[in-house]
N, C-alpha and C positions, 0 to 999 in steps of 0.2 A: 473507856479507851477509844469507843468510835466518834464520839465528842470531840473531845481532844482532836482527831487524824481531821475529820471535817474542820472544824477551827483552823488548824495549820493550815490545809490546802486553799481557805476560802482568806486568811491574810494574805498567800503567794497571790491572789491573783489583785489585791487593790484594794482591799479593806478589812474591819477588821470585825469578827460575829460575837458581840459580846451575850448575846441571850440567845438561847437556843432551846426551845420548850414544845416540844412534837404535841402532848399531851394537848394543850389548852390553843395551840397553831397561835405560838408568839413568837414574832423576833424580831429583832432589835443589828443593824449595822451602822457600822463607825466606817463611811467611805473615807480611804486616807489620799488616794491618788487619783490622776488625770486621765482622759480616754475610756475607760472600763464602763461595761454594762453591768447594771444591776437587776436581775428580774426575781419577784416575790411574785410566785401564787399557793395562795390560801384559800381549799373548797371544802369547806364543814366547821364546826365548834366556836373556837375562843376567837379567831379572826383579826389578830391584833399585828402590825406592821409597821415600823418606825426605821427610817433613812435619816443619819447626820452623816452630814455632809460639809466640807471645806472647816474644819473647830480649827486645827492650827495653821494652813495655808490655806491657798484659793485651790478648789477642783474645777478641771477646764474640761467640756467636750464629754462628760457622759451623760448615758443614758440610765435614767430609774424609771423601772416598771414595776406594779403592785397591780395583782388581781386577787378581787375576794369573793367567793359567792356562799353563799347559805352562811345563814347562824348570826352571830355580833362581828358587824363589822367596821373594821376604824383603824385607817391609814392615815400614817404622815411623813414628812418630807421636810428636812432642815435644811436649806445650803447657807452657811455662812458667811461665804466667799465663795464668787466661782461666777464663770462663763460657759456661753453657750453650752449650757444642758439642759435635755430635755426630761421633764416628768411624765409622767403617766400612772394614773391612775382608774381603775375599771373596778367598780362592785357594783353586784348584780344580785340578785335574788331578795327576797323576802326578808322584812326584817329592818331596821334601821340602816342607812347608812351615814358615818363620819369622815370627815377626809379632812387633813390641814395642811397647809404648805408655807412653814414657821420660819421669819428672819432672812428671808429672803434677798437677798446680798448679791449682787454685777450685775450683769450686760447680758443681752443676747438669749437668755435662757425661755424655753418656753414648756408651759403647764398643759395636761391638756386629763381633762376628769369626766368619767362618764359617770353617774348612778342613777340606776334603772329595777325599776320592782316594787312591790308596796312598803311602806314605811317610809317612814322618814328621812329625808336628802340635807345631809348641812355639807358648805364646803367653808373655811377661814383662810383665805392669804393674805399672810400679817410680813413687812418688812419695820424694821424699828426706823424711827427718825431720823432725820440725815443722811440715810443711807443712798447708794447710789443702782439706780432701776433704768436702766438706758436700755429701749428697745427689747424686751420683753416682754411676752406674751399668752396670755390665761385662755380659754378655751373651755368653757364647761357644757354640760348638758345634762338635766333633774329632768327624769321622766318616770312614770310609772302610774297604777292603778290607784283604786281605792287607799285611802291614807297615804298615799306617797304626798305628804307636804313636802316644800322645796325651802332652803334658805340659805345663803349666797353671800357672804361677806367679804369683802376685800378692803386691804388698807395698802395702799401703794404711796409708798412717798419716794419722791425722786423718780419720778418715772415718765420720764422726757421719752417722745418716740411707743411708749405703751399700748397695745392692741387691746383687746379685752372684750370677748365675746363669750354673752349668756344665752343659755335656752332653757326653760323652765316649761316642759310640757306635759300633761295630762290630755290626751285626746275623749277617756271617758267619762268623766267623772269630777267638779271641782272641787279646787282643792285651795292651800295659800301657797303664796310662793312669795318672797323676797328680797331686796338685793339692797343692799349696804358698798357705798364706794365712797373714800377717802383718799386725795392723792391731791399731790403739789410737787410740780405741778401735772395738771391730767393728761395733758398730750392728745393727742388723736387716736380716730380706731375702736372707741367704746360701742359694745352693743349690747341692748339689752330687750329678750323675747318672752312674754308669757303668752301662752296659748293652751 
């Protein structure tokens, strides 16, 4: 029954919570509307985090925020349609981290992903072909210890006006680090740091 009442109250406010799993710290939201904030934090166990966003209209103007620390961790972030919103994404501690920002669809919208701690850093922003990426902008930063490799993929197509700033750092210890860019066309704005 406490299911159920969380579900109801978290449709009223702009979306909709199709999985909901305390147990293994899973969940899964269907954002349906414009302006609303989203924030996920997740600190212990299963660590799993998934945002769709704009499936049957454009979402204009919000905010998604996911934080993870300890354990498996692995975020992602759909907009199908939609303007000026912002992502974010933070995992931190020990351990792998995943993060994806899938079909990435309009204007304006900006990413911005930290992962920091040992293990493993991948991040993927994938927009399918033809799509339209005007003025849009990615922000990331892979840092951490021992074993913290980095690896960095983006596929941006259509993305006219594009910013796109990397940082891949280890100050102790090396390590590899990556970056994968595809976009038509590129625009201006790319940067890219290992250290």
């Amino acid at each position: 029954m406490k299911l159920l009442i969380v579900a109801m109250i978290i449709s009223m406010a702009g979306f909709r919570c199709t999985d909901v799993k305390a147990a293994d710290n899973t969940i899964i939201i269907d954002q349906i509307g414009s302006g609303n904030t989203t924030t996920i934090v997740q600190d212990g166990s299963g660590n799993t985090a998934n945002v769709i966003a704009g499936t049957s209209s454009a979402v204009d103007y919000n905010t998604f925020s996911i934080s993870q620390q300890g354990n498996n961790k692995t975020a992602g972030i759909e907009l199908k349609s939609g303007i000026n919103n912002t992502f974010s994404i933070q995992q931190d501690g020990t351990g792998n981290h995943t993060a994806a920002i899938q079909n990435m669809i309009g204007s304006g919208n900006n990413v911005n992903l930290t992962q920091q701690g040992a293990g493993s850093h991948i991040l993927n922003i994938t927009n399918p072909n033809n799509a339209t990426n005007n003025g849009n902008t990615v922000t990331s930063t892979q840092t951490g210890g021992v074993g913290a490799d980095k690896r960095f993929d983006l596929q941006f197509n259509g993305a006219i006006g594009a910013g796109v700033t990397i940082n891949q750092t280890n100050p102790t210890t090396p390590d590899q680090g990556g970056m994968n860019i595809q976009c038509n066309p590129c625009g201006s704005g790319w940067s890219y740091t290992k250290f």
